[in-house]
Steps between C-alpha positions, in 0.01 A plus 500: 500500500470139433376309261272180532681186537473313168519155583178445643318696183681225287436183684184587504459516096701130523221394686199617337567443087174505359099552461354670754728393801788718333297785395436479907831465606633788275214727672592389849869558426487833375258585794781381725787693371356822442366449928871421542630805308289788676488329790121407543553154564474454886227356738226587287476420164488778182189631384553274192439211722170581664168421370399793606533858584371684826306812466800738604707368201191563258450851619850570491515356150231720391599842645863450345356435164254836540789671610735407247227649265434790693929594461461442120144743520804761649737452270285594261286818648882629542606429180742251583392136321708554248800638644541147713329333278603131596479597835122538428524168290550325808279649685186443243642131457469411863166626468429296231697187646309548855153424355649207267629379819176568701323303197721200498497473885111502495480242214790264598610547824871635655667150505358461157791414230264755267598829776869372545551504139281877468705600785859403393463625144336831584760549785753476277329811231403721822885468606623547118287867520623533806867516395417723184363767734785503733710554108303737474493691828894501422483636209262779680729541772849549358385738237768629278820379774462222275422425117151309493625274282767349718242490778266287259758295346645414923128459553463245225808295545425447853177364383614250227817459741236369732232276272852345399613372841115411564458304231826282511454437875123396431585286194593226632153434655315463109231750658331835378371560819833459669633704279264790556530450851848561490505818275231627720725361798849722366287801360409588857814513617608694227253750568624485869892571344321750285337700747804515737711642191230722461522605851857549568534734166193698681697561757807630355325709237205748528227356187276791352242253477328518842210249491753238330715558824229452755342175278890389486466519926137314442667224333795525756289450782304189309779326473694579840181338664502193297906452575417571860175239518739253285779514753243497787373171364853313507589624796115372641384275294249341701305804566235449278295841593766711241345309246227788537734763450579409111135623350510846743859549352366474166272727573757781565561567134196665360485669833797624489469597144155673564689678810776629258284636266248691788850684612610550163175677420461694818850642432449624153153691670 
């Protein structure tokens, strides 16, 4: 996978050096890159660039926020919060971060510098979570094959390995939103390196932990879809209707969370 050209994300802070016209710019150009590294940038713009959103995309926003709390109402009923505890983090956060989003969009619009900023900087915690519960999912799924501390302390370096790189590439810009953007940016596709680790040793070794193996295949399939829709989008990128895929994508996290958890609790009965 490849990474956002950089040139254009600096010429454009050249440009625009102060007041409001930078604070602009820097919004614009983060909007662009992270449309250029997932692929959504095509014949229709993001969703960061409308005024508005359709009905369809409201609805959808809604029932993947009441579903996301509906998975962490099952984790709980089956004793299971605190067993994937980060897991459930992330789930309650994008709860939370949905209605601040919702709130922001109603008060200041979608191509308002106020929701690029909530956006960007709340990405960037959801996707931190994110990687902590695919830790701990490892840590879950290799059991004692492994010590738990050398999972943690592989877990850990890859993360600071990871802020490190972000942070030198994005200093040269002089911007803390750039700079979130690109930890956000590289956390991703360290959960996507993550996950496939997780997946190969899943396949050569039989876990005791079921429900960590079939959330490990949840979190598979998440990311497959997202790699396929990305390479979709360069091969086509002026078919602007796979914008519409992204949110339905998103979607299949919690639902494939809640699914895991249904089987996992049918098979104990």
């Amino acid at each position: 996978m490849q990474a956002a050209p950089q040139l254009p994300f600096l010429h454009h802070f050249r440009q625009r050096t102060s007041g409001i016209g930078h604070r602009v710019g820097e919004r614009r150009c983060c909007q662009d890159r992270w449309c250029d590294t997932l692929g959504k940038r095509g014949g229709e713009p993001s969703h960061l660039h409308k005024q508005m959103l359709s009905l369809a995309d409201l609805s959808l926003w809604l029932l993947t926020a009441l579903v996301q709390a509906f998975v962490v109402y099952l984790f709980l009923i089956q004793g299971l919060f605190r067993k994937f505890l980060f897991l459930n983090c992330y789930l309650l956060l994008s709860v939370t971060i949905s209605l601040g989003r919702y709130f922001v969009f109603s008060h200041f619009g979608l191509a308002s510098s106020a929701y690029a900023y909530f956006y960007y900087f709340t990405d960037a915690a959801l996707t931190l979570f994110l990687y902590l519960g695919i830790c701990e999912l490892g840590v879950r799924l290799v059991g004692t094959r492994l010590p738990r501390k050398k999972v943690v302390l592989w877990s850990a370096a890859a993360l600071l390995a990871t802020a490190w790189f972000s942070f030198s590439v994005a200093l040269p810009w002089g911007s803390r939103t750039a700079m979130v953007f690109e930890l956000s940016q590289n956390i991703f596709f360290t959960c996507c390196l993550g996950v496939a680790l997780l997946w190969a040793w899943k396949l050569r070794n039989d876990s005791n932990d079921r429900i960590a193996d079939r959330l490990v295949n949840v979190l598979s399939a998440y990311f497959l879809l997202f790699l396929l829709l990305y390479g979709a989008r360069q091969l086509t990128p002026h078919v602007s209707s796979l914008n519409a895929l992204y949110p339905m994508f998103s979607a299949w996290l919690p639902l494939g969370c809640g699914f895991a958890l249904v089987s996992h609790e049918r098979h104990q009965e």
